[in-house]
N, C-alpha and C positions, 0 to 999 in steps of 0.2 A: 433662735438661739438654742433652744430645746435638742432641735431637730439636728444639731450639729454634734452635739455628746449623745443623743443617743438614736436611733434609727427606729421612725418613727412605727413600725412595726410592733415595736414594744411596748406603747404607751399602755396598752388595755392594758395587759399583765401587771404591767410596773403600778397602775395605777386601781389596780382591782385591790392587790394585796397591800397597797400601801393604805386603802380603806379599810382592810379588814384587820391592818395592824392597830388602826385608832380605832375602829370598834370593838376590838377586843381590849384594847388598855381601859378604855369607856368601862367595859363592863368589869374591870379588873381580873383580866385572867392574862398575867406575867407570863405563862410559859406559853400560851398559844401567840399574844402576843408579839415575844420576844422569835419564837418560830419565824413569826410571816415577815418579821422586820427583815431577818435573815434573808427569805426567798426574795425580799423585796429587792436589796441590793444583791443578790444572785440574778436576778434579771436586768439590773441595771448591768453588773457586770457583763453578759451575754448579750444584750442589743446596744451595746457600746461602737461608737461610731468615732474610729481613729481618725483625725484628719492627720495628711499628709501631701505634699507637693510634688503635682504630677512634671515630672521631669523627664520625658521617655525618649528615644531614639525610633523614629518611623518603623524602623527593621524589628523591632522589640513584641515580643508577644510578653503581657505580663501574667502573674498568679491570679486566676479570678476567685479565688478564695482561701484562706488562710488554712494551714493545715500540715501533716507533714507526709512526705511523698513513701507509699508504702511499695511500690512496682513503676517499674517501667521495662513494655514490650517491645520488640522493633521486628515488625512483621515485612512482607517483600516490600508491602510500597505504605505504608502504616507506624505513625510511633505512638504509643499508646503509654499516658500517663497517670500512676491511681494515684489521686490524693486521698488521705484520710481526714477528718473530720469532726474535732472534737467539741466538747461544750465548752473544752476551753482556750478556742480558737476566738478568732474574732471573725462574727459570721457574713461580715456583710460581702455578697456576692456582687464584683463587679467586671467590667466587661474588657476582655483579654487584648481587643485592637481596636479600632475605630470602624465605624461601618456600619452596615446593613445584618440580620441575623433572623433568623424563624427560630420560633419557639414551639415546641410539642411536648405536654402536660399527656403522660397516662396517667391515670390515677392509681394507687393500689392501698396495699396493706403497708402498718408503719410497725415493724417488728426488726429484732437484731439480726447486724447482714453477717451473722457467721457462718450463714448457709448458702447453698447455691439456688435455693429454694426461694427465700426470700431475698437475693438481691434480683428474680425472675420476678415475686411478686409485689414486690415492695413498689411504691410509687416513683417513677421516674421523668423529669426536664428532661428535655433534649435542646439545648442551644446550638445551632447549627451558622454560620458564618461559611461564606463561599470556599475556604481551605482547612476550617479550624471548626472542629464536632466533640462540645460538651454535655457530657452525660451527667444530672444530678442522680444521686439514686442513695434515697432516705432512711433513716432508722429509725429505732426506736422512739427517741427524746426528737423529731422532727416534728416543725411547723410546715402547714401548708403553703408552701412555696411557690410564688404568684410574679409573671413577671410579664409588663402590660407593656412596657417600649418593643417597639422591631429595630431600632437603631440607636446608638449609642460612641461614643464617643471614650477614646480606652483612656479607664478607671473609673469611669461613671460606675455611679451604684444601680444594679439592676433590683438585685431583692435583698432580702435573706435569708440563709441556708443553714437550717441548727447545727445538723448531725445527720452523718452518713459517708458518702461516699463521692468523690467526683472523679469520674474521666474524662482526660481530654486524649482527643483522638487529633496527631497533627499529620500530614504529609510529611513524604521524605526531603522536600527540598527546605523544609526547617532543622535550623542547629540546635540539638539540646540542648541548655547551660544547664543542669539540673541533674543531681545523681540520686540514688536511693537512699531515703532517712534525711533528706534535705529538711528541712522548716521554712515554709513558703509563708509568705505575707500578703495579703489580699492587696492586689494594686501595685506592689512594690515591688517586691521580687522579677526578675527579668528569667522566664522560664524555654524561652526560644527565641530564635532570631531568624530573622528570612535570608537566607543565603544570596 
């Protein structure tokens, strides 16, 4: 039942500070406290886990993560999508079609991508899918982002993704539905279609 409001990723967190909230009312100190109650449901709100009914169209590639679309490239044979990535998205990372996928973890630094600097060293996912190549690539406020299926089934939940940056990288024989400054929905949002 847990596991359905909130992703279960979050349980340390949520239940670290919700200790530290009654140890510290225990020892009466209101303002520390009354603090961690806060952070407490600040993480509940951030590993919050929307359910919603998968209803998709074969042809359909969906949002694999909430966010709102800051670029789109359209290179010779290449369409290339930024989403951005906030804390106050809903983070749970799921999976854009049905299928088969590799996953490749670099590790790096977890610092702000206002640089070109750090979106080179920052830690980067690569979810790859036989037409369809997503790029995580993390900041600051990120969790270690761990994703253990090779197949999945589109809107399964793969992980989740606090903050940063995602690209998805499509072919040209996908139609974009999707413009710049969109607000995408993890799982819902219908971001391409197979032509």
């Amino acid at each position: 039942m847990l596991n359905k409001l909130i992703a279960k990723e979050g349980y340390k967190s949520i239940f670290s500070f919700l200790i530290l909230t009654i140890v510290f009312l225990i020892i009466d100190c209101d303002f520390l406290s009354f603090v961690l109650f806060a952070l407490t449901l600040w993480f509940i709100f951030i590993y919050r886990n929307n359910r919603f009914i998968k209803n998709y169209d074969e042809e359909d590639i969906v949002s694999p993560i909430s966010g709102r679309i800051s670029s789109i490239d359209i290179k010779k044979d290449k369409k290339l999508i930024y989403i951005d990535v906030s804390l106050f998205d809903n983070h749970i990372l799921r999976a854009v079609k049905s299928g088969d996928f590799t996953v490749k973890t670099t590790r790096g630094t977890y610092t702000f991508l206002d640089s070109l600097k750090a979106k080179k060293l920052n830690e980067k996912i690569e979810i790859k899918y036989k037409d369809i190549k997503i790029e995580l690539i993390t900041s600051l406020f990120s969790n270690r982002t761990e994703i253990f299926e090779s197949s999945a089934l589109k809107g399964d939940k793969l992980a989740v993704f606090l903050n940063g940056q995602v690209v998805i990288e499509l072919d040209n024989s996908k139609e974009l539905l999707v413009n710049i400054g969109n607000k995408l929905h993890s799982g819902k949002t219908v971001i391409a279609r197979n032509q």
